[in-house]
N, C-alpha and C positions, 0 to 999 in steps of 0.2 A: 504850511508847516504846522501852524498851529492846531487845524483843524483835525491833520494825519496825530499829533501829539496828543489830541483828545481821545483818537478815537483807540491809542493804544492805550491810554491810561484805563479807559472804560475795559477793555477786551482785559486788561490784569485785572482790575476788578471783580467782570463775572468769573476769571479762574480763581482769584482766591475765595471766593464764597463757599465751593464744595470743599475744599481743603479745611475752610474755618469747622464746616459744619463734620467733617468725617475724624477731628482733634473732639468732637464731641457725640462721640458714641460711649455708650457705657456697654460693655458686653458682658451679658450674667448666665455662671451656668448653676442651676438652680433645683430643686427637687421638684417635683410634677406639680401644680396648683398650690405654691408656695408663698406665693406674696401675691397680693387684691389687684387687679387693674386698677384702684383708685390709687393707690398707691404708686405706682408705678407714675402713672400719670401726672400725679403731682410732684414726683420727683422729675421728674422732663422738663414740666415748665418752669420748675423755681432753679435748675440749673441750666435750663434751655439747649438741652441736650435730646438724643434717640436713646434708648434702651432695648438693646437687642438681646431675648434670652436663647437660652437653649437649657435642655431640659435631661434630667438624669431621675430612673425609678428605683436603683440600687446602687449601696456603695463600690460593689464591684465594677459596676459597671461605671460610676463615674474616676474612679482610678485607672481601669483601665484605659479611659480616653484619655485625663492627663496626662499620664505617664507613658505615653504612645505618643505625645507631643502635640495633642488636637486642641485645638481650641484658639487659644493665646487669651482666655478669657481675664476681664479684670476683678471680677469679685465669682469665687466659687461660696457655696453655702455647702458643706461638708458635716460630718457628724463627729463627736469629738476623737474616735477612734481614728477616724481617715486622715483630722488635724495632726494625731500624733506622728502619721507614716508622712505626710508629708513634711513634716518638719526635718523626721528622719531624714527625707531623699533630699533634702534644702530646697525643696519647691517654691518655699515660700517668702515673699515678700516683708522685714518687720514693720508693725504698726509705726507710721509717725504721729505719735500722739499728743505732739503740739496740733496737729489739724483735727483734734476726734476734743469736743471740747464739752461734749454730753456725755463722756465713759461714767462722770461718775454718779447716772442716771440706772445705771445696773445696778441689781441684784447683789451684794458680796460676796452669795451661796455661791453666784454662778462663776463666780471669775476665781483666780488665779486657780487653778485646778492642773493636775498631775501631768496630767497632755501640753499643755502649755506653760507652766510657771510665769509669774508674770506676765501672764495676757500679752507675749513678745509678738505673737505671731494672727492673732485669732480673738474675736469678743463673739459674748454671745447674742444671735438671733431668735433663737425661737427655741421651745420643744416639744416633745410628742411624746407618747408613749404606745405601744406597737399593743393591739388588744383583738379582741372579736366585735364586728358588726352584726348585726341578724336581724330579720323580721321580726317583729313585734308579735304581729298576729299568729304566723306557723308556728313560731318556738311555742307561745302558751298553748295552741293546739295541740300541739304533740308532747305538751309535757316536758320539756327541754330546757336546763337548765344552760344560761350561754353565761353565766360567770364562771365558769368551769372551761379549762382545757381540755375538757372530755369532749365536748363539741366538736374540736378540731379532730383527736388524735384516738379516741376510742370506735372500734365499729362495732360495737353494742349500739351507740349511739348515733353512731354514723349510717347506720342500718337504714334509719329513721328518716335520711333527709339527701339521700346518697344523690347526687349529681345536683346538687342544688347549694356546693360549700366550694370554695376557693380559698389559696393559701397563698403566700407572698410568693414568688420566683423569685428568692433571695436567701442564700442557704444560711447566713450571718442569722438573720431573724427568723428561719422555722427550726434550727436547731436549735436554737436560743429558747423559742417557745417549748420544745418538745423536753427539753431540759430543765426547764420552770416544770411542767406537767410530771415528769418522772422525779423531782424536788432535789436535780440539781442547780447550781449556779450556771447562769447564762454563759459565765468564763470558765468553767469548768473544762480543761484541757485533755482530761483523762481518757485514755484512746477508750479503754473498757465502755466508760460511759457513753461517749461519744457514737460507739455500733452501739451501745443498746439506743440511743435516742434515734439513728438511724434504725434501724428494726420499728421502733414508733411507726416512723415517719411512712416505712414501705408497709404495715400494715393498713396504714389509714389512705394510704394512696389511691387503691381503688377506687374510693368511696368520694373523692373527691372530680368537681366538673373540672377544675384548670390550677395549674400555675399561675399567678395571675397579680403583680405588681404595678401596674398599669390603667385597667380599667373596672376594676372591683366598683369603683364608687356608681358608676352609669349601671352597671350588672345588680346590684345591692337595689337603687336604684328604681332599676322597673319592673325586680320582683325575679329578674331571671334566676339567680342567685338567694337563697335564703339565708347564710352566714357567711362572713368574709373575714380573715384575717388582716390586717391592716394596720395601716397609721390611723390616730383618735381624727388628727384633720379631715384625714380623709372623709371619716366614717362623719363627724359633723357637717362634710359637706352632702354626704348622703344622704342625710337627715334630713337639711333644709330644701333640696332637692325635688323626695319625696313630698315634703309637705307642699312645695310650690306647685308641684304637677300636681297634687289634689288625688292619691293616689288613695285606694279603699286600703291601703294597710299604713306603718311606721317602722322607719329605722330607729335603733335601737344601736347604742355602742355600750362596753361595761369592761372593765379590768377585771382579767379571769383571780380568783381566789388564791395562785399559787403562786402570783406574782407575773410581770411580765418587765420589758423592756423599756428605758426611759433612754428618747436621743435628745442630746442638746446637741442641737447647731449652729455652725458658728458663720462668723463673716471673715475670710481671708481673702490676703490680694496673692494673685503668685508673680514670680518673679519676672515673668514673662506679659506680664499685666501692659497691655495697647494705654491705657490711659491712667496710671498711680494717681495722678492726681484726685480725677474723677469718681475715680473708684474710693477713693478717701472722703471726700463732701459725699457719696453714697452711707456707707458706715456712720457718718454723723449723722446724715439724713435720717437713717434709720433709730438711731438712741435718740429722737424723738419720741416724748411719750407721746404723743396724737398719734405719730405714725407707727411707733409700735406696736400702739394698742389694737389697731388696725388687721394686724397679724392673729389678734383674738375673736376679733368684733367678727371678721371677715372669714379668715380662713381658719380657725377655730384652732391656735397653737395653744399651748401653754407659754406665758411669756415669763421673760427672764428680768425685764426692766422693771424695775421696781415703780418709777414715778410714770410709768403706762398705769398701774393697778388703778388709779382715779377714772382712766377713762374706758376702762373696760367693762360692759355690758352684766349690771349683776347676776341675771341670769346664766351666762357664762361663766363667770369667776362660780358659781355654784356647782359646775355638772365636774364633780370628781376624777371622771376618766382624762378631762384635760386639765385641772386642776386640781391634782390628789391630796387624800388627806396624809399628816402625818402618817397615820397610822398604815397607808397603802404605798408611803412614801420607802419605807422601810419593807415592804416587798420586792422593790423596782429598782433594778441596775442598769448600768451602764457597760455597752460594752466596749470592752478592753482591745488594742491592737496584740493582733497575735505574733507571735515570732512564726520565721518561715516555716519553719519544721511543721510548726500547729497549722499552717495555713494549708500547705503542700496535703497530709492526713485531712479537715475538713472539705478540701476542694475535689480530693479521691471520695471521701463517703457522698459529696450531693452527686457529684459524676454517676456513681453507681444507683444514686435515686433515682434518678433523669432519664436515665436508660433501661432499666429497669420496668 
């Protein structure tokens, strides 16, 4: 009897083991090369947890899987516009901020802001600012000025470099860009404006080799690609990339003169969150300054924590495009959540780019 009472206590034991260890997943749905493997890593073993991501390259595209009901993730990283719609829909989870005990290791620029009031739902993680990549060596070759939106949207210019340029596949950030270039506001609603920045757009289209939010950085990269529109990370990882492979040229990134796109992103749980707790000791994890300077060191964000600035790489904290000055600060918006009406007309004019 005894022996049979062993050998059942054993056999519950090896079942609860997968159960213990499956209450300790963290599930992340994340922007594409957004946070270090070292990081990630060190979060697993100091909460002894897995961290399973999954990965989104545009906002559309990560709302739409939310809100189609995919996921059940516990922490999204979202940009501030998409915080706002999901607050709207009540998607989200509010912060308990008796367990976030580093909040007030941020920034004050960054926090309570319009999208969120009171940092109720969302803190911030990282930011970027949305710019041109290019060759070093072709541009000077050809006389090509890449702090300019002409690069992207002019075919005078484009004439010069035609299948050798990529643009987001993201209609939020290339009308946004084309709207910077013809010197409106990135939120500029106005239908008028709106086809002429489409007209931009389909003139320069030709001239361009892809759509392309996805793999610009590897294309940039090994030279397949001479300019790329993009995120500044990205185009940082481009850079280091290049200079690893040992390549006869250099990447190059630069905030066009007319101004462009600045996204803060943020950390939220949604309501549907597999592990709130978890997902809460994440968020802390992260308003470490070590670990969030990690965000700069590594994957080349602008960061939002203030008490990160000590450990971030001065060369880094130097290069403009991800760390702007005042003065390019006062170029660079944020974009706004639109009302449906705005969305329904934006998502008609890229339809007709696309097709086109």
């Amino acid at each position: 009897m005894k022996s049979l009472l062993r050998s059942l206590l054993f056999s519950l034991s090896v079942v609860a083991v997968p159960v213990s260890a499956a209450d300790k997943t963290l599930h992340l749905f994340n922007w594409n090369d957004y946070i270090a493997d070292e990081t990630v890593a060190r979060f697993e073993s100091q909460c002894g947890c897995t961290v399973v991501q999954d990965y989104f390259s545009a906002t559309e595209e990560m709302m739409a899987k939310l809100l189609a009901g995919g996921g059940d993730y516990d922490i999204v990283i979202p940009t501030q516009n998409a915080v706002e719609a999901l607050i709207a829909q009540g998607f989200l989870l509010p912060l308990d901020k008796s367990k976030l005990d580093r909040i007030g290791n941020l920034s004050p620029g960054f926090m309570n802001k319009a999208y969120d009031p009171g940092n109720m739902y969302s803190l911030p993680y990282a930011f970027t600012t949305t710019l041109v990549g290019y060759n070093e060596q072709k541009l000077a070759e050809l006389g090509i000025d890449p702090s300019d939106w002409s690069v992207i949207f002019d075919p005078a210019v484009l004439s010069k470099i035609k299948g050798k340029v990529t643009v987001m596949d993201d209609s939020e950030e290339l009308f946004a860009a084309a709207l910077k270039y013809l010197g409106y506001s990135i939120n500029d609603n106005n239908e008028a404006h709106l086809k002429e920045a489409q007209q931009v757009i389909l003139k320069a289209k030709p001239y361009w080799a892809a759509f392309n939010s996805s793999s610009y950085i590897k294309e940039l990269t090994v030279g397949n690609i001479w300019v790329a529109h993009g995120y500044s990370s990205d185009m940082f990882q481009a850079r280091a990339d290049a200079a690893d492979a040992q390549r006869d040229f250099s990447v190059g990134f630069v905030l066009p003169k007319q101004g462009a796109v600045l996204a803060l992103d943020n950390m939220v749980i949604p309501k549907k969150a597999r592990s709130p707790e978890l997902a809460h000791q994440f968020i802390n994890f992260m308003l470490a300054p070590e670990n969030a300077a990690e965000l700069s060191n590594i994957v080349g964000t602008g960061n939002p924590n203030a008490a990160a600035q000590p450990f971030i790489e001065p060369e880094i904290l130097a290069i403009n495009a991800i760390f702007p000055s005042e003065e390019q600060l006062a170029q660079l918006e944020t974009v706004a959540a639109k009302k449906s009406r705005e969305r329904r007309l934006v998502s008609r004019l890229w339809t007709e780019v696309k097709v086109r």
